[in-house]
C-alpha positions in Angstrom: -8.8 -16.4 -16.4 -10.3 -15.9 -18.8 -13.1 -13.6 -16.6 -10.3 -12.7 -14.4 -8.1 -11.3 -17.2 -11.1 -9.2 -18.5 -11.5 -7.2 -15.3 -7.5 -6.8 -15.1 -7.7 -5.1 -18.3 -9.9 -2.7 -17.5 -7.6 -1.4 -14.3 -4.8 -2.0 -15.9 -5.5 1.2 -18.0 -5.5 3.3 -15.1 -2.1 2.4 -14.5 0.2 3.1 -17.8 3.5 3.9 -17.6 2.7 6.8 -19.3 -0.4 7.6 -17.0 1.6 7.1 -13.8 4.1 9.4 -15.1 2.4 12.5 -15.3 0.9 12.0 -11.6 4.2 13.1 -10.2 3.6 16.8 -10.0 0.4 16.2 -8.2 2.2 13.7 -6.2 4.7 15.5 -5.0 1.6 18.3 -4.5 -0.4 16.3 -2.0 2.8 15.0 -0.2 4.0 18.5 0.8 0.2 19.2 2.0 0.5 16.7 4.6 3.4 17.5 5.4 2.5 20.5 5.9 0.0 19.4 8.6 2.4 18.7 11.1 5.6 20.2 10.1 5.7 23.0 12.6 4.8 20.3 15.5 8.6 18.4 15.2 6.5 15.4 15.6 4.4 12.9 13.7 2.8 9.8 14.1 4.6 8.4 10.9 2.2 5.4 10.3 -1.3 7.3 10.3 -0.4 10.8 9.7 2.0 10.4 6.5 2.1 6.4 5.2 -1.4 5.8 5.3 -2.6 9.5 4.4 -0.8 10.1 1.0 -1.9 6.9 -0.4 -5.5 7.3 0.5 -5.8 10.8 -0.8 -4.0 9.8 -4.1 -5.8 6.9 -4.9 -9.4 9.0 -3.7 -8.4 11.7 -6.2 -7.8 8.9 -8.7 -11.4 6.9 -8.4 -13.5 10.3 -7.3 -13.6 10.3 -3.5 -13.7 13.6 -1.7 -10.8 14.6 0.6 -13.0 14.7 3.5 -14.1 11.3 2.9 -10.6 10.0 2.6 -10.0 11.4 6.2 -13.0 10.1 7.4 -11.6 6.5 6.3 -8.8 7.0 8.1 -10.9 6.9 11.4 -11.9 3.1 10.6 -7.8 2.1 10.2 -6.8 3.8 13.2 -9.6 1.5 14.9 -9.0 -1.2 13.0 -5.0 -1.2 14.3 -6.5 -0.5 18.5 -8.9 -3.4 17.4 -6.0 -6.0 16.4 -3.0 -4.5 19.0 -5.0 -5.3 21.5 -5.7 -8.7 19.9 -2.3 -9.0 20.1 -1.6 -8.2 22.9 -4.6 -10.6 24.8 -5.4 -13.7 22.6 -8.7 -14.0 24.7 -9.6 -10.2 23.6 -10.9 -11.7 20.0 -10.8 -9.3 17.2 -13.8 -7.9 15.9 -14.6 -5.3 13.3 -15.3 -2.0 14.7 -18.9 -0.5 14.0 -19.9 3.0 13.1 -21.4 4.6 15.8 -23.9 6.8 13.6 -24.8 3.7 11.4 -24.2 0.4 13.6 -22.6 -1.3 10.5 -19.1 -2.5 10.5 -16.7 -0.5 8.3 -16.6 -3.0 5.6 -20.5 -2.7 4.8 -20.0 1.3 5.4 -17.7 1.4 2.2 -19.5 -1.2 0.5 -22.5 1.3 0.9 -20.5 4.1 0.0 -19.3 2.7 -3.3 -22.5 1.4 -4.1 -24.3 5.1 -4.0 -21.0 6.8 -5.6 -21.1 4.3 -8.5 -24.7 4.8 -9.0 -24.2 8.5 -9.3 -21.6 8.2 -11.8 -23.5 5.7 -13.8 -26.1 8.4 -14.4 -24.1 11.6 -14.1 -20.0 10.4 -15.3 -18.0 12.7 -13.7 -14.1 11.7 -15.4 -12.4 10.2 -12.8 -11.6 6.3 -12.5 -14.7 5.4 -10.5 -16.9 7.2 -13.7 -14.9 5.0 -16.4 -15.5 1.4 -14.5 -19.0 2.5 -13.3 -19.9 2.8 -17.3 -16.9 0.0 -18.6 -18.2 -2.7 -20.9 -16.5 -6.4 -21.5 -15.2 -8.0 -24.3 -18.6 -9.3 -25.3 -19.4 -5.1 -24.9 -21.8 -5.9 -22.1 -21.7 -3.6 -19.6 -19.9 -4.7 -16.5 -22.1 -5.8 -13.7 -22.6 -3.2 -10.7 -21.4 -5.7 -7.9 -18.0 -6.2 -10.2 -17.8 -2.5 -10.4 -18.0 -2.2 -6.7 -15.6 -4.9 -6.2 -13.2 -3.3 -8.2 -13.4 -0.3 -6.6 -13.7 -1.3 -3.5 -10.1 -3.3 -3.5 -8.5 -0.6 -5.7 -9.2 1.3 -2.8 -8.3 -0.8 0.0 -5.0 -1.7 -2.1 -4.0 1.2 -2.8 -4.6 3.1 0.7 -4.1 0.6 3.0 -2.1 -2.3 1.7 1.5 -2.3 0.5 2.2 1.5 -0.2 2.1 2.6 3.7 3.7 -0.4 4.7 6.1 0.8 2.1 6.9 4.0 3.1 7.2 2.8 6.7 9.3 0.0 6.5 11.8 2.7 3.7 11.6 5.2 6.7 13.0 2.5 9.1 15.5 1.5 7.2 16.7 5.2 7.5 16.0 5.8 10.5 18.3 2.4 11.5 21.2 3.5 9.1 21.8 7.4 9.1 24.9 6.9 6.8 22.4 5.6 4.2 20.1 9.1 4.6 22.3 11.3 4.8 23.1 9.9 1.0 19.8 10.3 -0.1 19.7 13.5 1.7 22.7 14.6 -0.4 21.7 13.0 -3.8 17.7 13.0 -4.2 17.8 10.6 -7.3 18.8 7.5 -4.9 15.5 7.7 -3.8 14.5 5.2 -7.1 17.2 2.3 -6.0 16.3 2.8 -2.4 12.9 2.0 -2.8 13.3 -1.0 -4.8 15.8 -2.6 -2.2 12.8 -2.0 0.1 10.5 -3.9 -2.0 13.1 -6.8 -1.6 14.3 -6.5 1.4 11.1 -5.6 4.2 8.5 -6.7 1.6 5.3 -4.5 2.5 3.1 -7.8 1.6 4.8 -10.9 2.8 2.5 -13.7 2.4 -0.4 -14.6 0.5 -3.1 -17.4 0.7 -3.2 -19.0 -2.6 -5.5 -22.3 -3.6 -3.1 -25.1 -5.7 -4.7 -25.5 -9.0 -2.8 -28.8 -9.9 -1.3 -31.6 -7.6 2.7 -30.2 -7.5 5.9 -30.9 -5.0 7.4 -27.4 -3.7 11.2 -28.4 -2.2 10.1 -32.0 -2.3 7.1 -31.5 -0.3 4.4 -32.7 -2.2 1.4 -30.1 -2.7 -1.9 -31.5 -3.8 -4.5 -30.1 -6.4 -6.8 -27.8 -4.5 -4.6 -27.7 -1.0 -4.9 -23.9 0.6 -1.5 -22.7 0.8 0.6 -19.3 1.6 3.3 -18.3 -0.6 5.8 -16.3 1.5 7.1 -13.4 -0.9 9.1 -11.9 2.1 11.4 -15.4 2.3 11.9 -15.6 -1.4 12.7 -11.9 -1.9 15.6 -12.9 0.8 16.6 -16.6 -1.4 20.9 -16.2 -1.5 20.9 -18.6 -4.7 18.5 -15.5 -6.1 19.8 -12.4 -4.3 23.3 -12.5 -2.7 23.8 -11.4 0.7 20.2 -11.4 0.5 20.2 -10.3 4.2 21.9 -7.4 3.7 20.1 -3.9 2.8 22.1 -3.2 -0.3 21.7 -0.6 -2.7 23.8 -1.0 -5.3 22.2 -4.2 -5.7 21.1 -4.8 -9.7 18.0 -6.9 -9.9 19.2 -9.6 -12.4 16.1 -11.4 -11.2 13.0 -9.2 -10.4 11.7 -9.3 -6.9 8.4 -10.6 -5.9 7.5 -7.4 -3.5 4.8 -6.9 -6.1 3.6 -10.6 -6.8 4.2 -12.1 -9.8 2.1 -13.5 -12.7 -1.8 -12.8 -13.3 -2.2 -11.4 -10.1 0.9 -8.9 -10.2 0.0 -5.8 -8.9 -1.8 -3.4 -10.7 -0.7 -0.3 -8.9 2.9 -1.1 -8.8 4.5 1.8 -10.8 2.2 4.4 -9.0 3.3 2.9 -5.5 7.1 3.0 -6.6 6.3 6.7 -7.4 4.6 7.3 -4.2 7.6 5.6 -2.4 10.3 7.7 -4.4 8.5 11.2 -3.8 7.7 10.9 -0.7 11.4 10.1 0.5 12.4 12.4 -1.3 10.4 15.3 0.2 10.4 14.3 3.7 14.4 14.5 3.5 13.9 17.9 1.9 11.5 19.0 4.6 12.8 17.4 7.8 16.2 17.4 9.5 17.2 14.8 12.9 14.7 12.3 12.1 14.7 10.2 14.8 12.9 7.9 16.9 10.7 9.2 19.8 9.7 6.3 21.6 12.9 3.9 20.7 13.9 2.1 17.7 12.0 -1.6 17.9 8.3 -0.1 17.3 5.5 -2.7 17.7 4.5 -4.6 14.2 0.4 -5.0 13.2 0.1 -8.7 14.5 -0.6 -9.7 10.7 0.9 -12.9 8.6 -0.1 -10.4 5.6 1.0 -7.4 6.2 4.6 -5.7 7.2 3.6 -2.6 8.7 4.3 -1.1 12.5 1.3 -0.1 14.3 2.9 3.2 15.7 6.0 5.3 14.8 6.8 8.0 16.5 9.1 10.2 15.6 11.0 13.4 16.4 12.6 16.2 14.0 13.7 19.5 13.1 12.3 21.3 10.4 14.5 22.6 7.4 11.5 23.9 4.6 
């Protein structure tokens, strides 16, 4: 703050309650495409062909990027997860950003570049989706935001909102069902405990577990002391699980009534913008999958390997099995 705040403002917007509302029907649209594109298999990589791919398309329709773009993205994360299993795997190996082999540039600069030519093109011919408003947004001071903020914008809403915390989401909800059948045959029966479901979630596999955060002031955290610009990581995952916060905080509960919200979001100026949309995403998608598919079940066992990631709670692979009902 107070730049920070500005630039919140303006996505904010994108991201009413109202807003995020009406989305369902389209929501719920998309979801059933994909499934769709593997439904009459009775398999599916869940990570890369559902979690990742429903985010991505939604949040592409929502900034302006074409459908076949948003597939070709998905070509970078499916590298980028070989890339860091094997890191994993072989500490020697390194980890390095994979390149485009048309382009030799890393995927990072390739969406940098993308962005950069999309936002110009909607700066001089607005075409009404998200990426058109911020391309042409102005400040408080109405001058108009600078084209490397726009791009930054866009490039994180983006990233956020297709790769971070709403795939990890849907995975980590899926494995909870997949470990408890009792629990899916309930939201099988009653579709509207899909909402609760997806909070405990949130709380209880946190999609985003740990952030790196700079201390502003000198401070003491459980008596140790934390001095004025120490680097340190605040561990959302471990408080969501506190017992003097959540009872039986180890246990996947959902009846549980959030007296104290949850942190599966962050907290504070940088709470995330896209929560209610990736509650949404979480909700329908549950819900139609259980609608769709019958005998979900593991195909390679139930302990699937994690991305090797402080950051992010997510299983590389999950494949699974099942019999299709619609």
């Amino acid at each position: 703050p107070p730049e920070h705040t500005q630039y919140k403002r303006l996505v904010n917007q994108f991201f009413t309650p109202r807003r995020v509302v009406a989305m369902e029907p389209r929501i719920r649209a998309i979801t059933n495409e994909v499934i769709n594109s593997f439904v009459d298999a009775g398999r599916v990589e869940f990570v890369t062909q559902f979690a990742h791919m429903i985010p991505r398309l939604i949040v592409g329709e929502l900034l302006g990027v074409p459908p076949e773009d948003a597939v070709r993205f998905r070509a970078f994360f499916e590298a980028r997860l070989t890339e860091m299993a094997a890191a994993a795997a072989d500490p020697e190996h390194g980890f390095r950003q994979r390149t485009t082999e048309a382009e030799g540039i890393t995927e990072n600069q390739f969406l940098m570049r993308y962005f950069v030519q999309a936002i110009a093109e909607r700066r001089a011919q607005p075409r009404g989706d998200i990426m058109s408003d911020l391309a042409n947004a102005t400040l408080d001071d109405g001058e108009p935001v600078a084209p490397e903020a726009v791009v930054s914008m866009i490039t994180l809403l983006y990233a956020a909102g297709g790769d971070a915390n709403t795939p990890e989401l849907m995975s980590n909800a899926m494995l909870v069902l997949l470990r408890d059948p009792a629990l899916m045959a309930s939201l099988r029966h009653d579709p509207a405990l899909a909402e609760p479901f997806i909070e405990e979630v949130l709380r209880y596999d946190t999609p985003v577990p740990g952030v790196f955060r700079v201390a502003l002031k000198d401070t003491s955290v459980g008596g140790v002391p934390v001095a004025k610009g120490s680097k340190v990581m605040v561990i959302y995952g471990s408080a969501n699980h506190d017992e003097s916060v959540f009872p039986h905080g180890e246990a996947f509960d959902l009846e549980r009534h959030f007296k104290q919200p949850h942190l599966g979001f962050g907290t504070g100026v940088h709470f995330c913008p896209g929560a209610s949309l990736a509650r949404l995403e979480g909700k329908v998608a549950i819900q139609e999958l259980l609608r769709r598919l019958g005998g979900i079940r593991f195909a390679e066992g139930p302990q699937p390997p994690y991305v090797p990631s402080v950051i992010q709670r997510i299983p590389i692979r999950l494949l699974l099995d099942f019999d299709k009902l619609a």
